[in-house]
C-alpha positions in Angstrom: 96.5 115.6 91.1 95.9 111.6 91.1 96.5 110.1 94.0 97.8 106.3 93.4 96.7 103.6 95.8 98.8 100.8 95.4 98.0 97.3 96.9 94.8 98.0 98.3 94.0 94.5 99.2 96.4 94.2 102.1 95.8 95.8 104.8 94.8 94.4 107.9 91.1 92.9 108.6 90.5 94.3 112.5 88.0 92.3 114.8 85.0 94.0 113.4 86.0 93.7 109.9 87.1 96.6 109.0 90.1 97.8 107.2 91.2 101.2 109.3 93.4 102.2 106.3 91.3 101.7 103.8 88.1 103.5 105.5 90.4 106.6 106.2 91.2 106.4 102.3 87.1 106.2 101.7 86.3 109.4 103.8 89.0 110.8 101.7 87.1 109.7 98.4 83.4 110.3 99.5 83.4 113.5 102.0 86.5 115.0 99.9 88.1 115.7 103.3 89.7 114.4 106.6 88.1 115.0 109.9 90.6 116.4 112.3 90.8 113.7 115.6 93.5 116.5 117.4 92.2 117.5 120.9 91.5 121.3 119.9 90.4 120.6 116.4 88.5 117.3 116.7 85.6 116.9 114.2 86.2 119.6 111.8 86.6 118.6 108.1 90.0 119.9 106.5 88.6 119.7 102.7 91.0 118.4 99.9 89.6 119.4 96.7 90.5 117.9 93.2 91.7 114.6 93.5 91.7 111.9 91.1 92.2 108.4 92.8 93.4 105.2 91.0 94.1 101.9 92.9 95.7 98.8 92.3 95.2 95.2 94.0 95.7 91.1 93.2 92.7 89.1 93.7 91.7 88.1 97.8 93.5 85.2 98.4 96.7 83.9 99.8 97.0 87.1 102.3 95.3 89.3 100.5 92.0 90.5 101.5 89.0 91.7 99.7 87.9 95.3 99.9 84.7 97.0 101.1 81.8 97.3 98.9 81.7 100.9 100.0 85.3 101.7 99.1 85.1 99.7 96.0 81.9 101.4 94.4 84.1 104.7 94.2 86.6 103.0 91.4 85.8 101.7 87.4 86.9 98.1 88.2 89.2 96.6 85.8 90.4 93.0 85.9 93.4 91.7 84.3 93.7 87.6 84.5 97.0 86.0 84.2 97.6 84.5 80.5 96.9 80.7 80.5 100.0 78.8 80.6 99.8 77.8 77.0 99.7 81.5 75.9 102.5 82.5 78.1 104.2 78.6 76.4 103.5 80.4 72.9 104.9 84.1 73.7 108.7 82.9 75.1 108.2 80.0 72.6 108.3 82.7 69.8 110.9 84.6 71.6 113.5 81.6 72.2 112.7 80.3 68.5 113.8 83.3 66.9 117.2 83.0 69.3 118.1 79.7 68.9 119.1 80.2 65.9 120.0 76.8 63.2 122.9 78.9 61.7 124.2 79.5 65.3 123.2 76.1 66.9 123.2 72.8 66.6 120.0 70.9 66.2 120.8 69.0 69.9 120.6 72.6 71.4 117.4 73.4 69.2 115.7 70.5 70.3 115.9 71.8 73.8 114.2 75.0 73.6 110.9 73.2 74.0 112.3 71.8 77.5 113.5 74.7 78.7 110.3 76.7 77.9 108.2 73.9 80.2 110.9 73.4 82.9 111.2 77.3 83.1 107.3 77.5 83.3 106.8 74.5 85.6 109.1 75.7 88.2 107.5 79.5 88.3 104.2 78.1 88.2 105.1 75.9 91.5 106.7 79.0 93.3 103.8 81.1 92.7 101.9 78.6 94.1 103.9 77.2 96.9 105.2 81.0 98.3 102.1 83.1 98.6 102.0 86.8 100.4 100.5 86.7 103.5 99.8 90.1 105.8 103.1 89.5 107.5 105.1 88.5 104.6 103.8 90.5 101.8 107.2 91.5 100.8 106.8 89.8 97.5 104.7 87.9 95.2 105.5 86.0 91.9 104.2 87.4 88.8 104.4 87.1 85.2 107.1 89.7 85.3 109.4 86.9 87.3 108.8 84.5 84.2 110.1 87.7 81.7 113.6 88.3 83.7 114.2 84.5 83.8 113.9 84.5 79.9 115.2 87.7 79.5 118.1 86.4 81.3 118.3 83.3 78.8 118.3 85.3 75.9 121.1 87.1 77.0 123.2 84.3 77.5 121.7 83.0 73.8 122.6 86.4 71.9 126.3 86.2 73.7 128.8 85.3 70.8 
């Protein structure tokens, strides 16, 4: 069975530093077990045997804190930066250029595709900045995925007859 840890990077950092979830998670991972804390049971290990663990996280920052060295060193790290704005300018360029269509539309609503592409961009780009996660608000955080509904929500309107 894999067991998916998703959002590692928020719990909460105590007084000492420590993330309590997080090293409950890495007894889990290291001794293959939890230790019973119940009054009659306390200190005995109830092994859990074949596991797989995969965990996700954003990078520490805005509310989101960085995880132990000794939790990390159990995973094959993998970082996936977020396309530069010209990339992510060229991928829903190519999109809204094959939609806007000359056959359909005038050259006055052609001509605005590039503006829409930079004012669609410009105003994500400030949201993600402006409303980060923090440990009490972590509800939500602004992605790349944002940026696809909003055009996936102008190509609907485009393809409408």
């Amino acid at each position: 069975m894999t067991v998916f840890l998703d959002d590692v990077s928020m719990p909460f950092v105590n007084t000492w530093g420590d993330q309590e979830t997080l090293e409950i998670a890495r007894q889990l991972v290291e001794y293959k077990g939890i230790y019973f804390l119940s009054k009659d049971d306390i200190g005995f290990l109830k092994n859990i045997e074949n596991l797989q663990y995969l965990a996700a996280m954003n990078h520490p920052g805005g509310g989101r804190n960085d995880i132990p060295p000794r939790f990390k060193r159990h995973f094959f790290n993998v970082n996936m930066t977020s396309p530069s704005q010209r990339s992510v300018e060229n991928i829903y360029g190519a999109i809204l250029e094959h939609l806007f269509n000359p056959k359909k539309y005038s050259t006055n609503v052609i001509n605005m595709r590039p503006f829409l592409i930079d004012a669609t961009i410009s105003i994500w780009d400030a949201v993600r900045r402006r409303l980060l996660p923090t440990p009490s608000k972590f509800h939500y955080s602004f992605n790349i995925r944002d940026l696809a509904s909003v055009f996936g929500g102008i190509c609907k309107v485009v393809q409408q007859p």
